[in-house]
C-alpha positions in Angstrom: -15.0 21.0 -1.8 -14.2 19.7 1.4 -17.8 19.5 2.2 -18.9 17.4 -0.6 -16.0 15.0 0.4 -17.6 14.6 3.8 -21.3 14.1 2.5 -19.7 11.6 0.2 -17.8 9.9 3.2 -21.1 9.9 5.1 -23.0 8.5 2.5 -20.9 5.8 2.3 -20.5 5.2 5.7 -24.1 5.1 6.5 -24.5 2.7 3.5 -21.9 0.5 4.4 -22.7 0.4 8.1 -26.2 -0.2 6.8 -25.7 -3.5 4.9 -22.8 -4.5 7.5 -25.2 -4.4 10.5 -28.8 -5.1 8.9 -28.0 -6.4 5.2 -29.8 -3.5 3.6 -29.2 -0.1 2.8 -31.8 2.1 4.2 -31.7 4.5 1.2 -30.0 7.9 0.3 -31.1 10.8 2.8 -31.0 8.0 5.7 -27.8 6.9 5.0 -26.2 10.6 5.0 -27.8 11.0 8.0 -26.4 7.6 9.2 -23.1 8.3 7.9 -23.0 11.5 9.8 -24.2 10.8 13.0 -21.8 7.7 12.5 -18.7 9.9 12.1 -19.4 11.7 15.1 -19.4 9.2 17.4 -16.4 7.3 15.3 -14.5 9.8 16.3 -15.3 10.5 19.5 -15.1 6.6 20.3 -11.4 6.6 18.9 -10.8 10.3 20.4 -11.2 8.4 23.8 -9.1 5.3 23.2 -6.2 7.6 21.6 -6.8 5.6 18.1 -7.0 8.3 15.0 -5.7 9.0 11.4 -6.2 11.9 9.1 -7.1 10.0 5.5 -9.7 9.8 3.9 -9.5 6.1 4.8 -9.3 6.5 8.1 -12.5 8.6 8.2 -14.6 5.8 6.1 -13.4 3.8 8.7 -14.2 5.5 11.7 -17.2 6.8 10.3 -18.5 3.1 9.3 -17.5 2.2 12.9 -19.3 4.9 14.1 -22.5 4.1 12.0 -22.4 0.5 13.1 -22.8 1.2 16.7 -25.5 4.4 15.9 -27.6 1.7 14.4 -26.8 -0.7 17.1 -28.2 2.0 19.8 -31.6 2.8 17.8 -32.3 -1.1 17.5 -31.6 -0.8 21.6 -33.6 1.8 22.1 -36.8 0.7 19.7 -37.2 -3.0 21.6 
């Protein structure tokens, strides 16, 4: 169960840091992937500040965070 829950929150993440940094989802598989990559480096951004929570809020959060700046590093790195 707990492993549905955390596609689900990456899903989610990567859709909503999707249309929150380029107005569009990118679709299903790509958001998962998003979403994961983006919880990863959500929490290892808050890991270093000391910032963290353990609800499933939290981790949307984080995770969305996360995504966010993943996207924000491939747009970097493709101009």
């Amino acid at each position: 169960m707990g492993l549905l829950i955390s596609l689900f929150i990456g899903a989610l993440a990567g859709y909503l840091g999707s249309k929150l940094f380029s107005g569009a989802g990118k679709g299903l598989l790509v958001n998962l992937i998003v979403g994961i990559i983006g919880s990863a480096i959500g929490n290892w951004l808050f890991g270093l500040i000391g910032v963290g929570g353990n609800t499933l809020l939290w981790e949307l959060i984080s995770a969305t965070i996360g995504a966010i700046v993943f996207l924000w590093l491939i747009r970097l790195i493709q101009k």
